[in-house]
Structure formats: C-alpha cells, structure tokens
N, C-alpha and C positions, 0 to 999 in steps of 0.2 A: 466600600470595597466591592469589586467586582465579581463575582461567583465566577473560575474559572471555569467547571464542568457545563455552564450553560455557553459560553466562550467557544470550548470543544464541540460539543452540540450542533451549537449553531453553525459551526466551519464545516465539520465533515455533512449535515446538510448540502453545504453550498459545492462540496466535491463533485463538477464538471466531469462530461463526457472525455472531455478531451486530457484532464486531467488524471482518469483513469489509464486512458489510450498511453500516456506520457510514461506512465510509474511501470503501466504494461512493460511497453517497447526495453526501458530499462533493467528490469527483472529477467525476461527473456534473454536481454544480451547478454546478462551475467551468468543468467541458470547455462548457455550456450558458448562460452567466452573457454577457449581452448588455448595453452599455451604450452608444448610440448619442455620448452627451455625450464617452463618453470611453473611445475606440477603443483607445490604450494602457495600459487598465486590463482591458478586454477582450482583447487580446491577452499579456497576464502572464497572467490567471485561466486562458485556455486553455492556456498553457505548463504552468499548474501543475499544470492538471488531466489534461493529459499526463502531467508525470512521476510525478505520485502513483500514477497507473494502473498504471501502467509498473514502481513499486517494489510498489504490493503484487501486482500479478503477479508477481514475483520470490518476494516472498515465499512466496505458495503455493507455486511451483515449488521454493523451499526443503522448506516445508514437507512437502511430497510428500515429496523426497525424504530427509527427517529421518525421517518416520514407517518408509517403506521399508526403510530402512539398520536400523531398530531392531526393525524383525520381525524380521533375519534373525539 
C-alpha cells in the first residue's frame, strides 16, 4: 500500500509556475466577480475566492517548506 502523504508531497513539489499563475487568475476572478442581479451569487464567488487564495497559499508555504527539508 501506497503512503498517501508522500503521494501529496511529492505533487504539491511538482506545483508549476504556471500552475500557480492558473489558480491565481481564478481566485482573482472570483475575489472580483460582481453581479448586481444577484448579490448571493456575488457573495459565494467572493467566499470562494477567498478560500482558494487562502489554500494555495498554503500550499506554497508547503511547498517551501518540502523543498527546504529536502536540501537538507
């Protein structure tokens, strides 16, 4: 059986520039996603685009410290 946590690991490692740039541009549309008709759909999109922010800054901060731990 496969250790999932090294599974995890190993992926958010392999997390791309561009990959970043992607989940960015998304977040933003949402933290920015304005609908006058429909003020409860504007208030979900900016939730979400809170917490996406919010997970892939984690992730970096993973990731930092994955690469970190692995120089030494």
């Amino acid at each position: 059986m496969q250790n999932k946590i090294y599974g995890i690991c190993r992926n958010v490692l392999k997390i791309t520039d561009e990959e970043i740039a992607e989940v960015k541009e998304v977040y933003e549309e949402q933290l920015n996603y304005i609908s006058p008709l429909k003020m409860a759909t504007t208030g979900k999109q900016r939730e979400l685009g809170e917490h996406n922010k919010q997970v892939l800054e984690k992730l970096l901060e993973l990731k930092v410290i994955l690469e970190n731990g692995a120089q030494n």
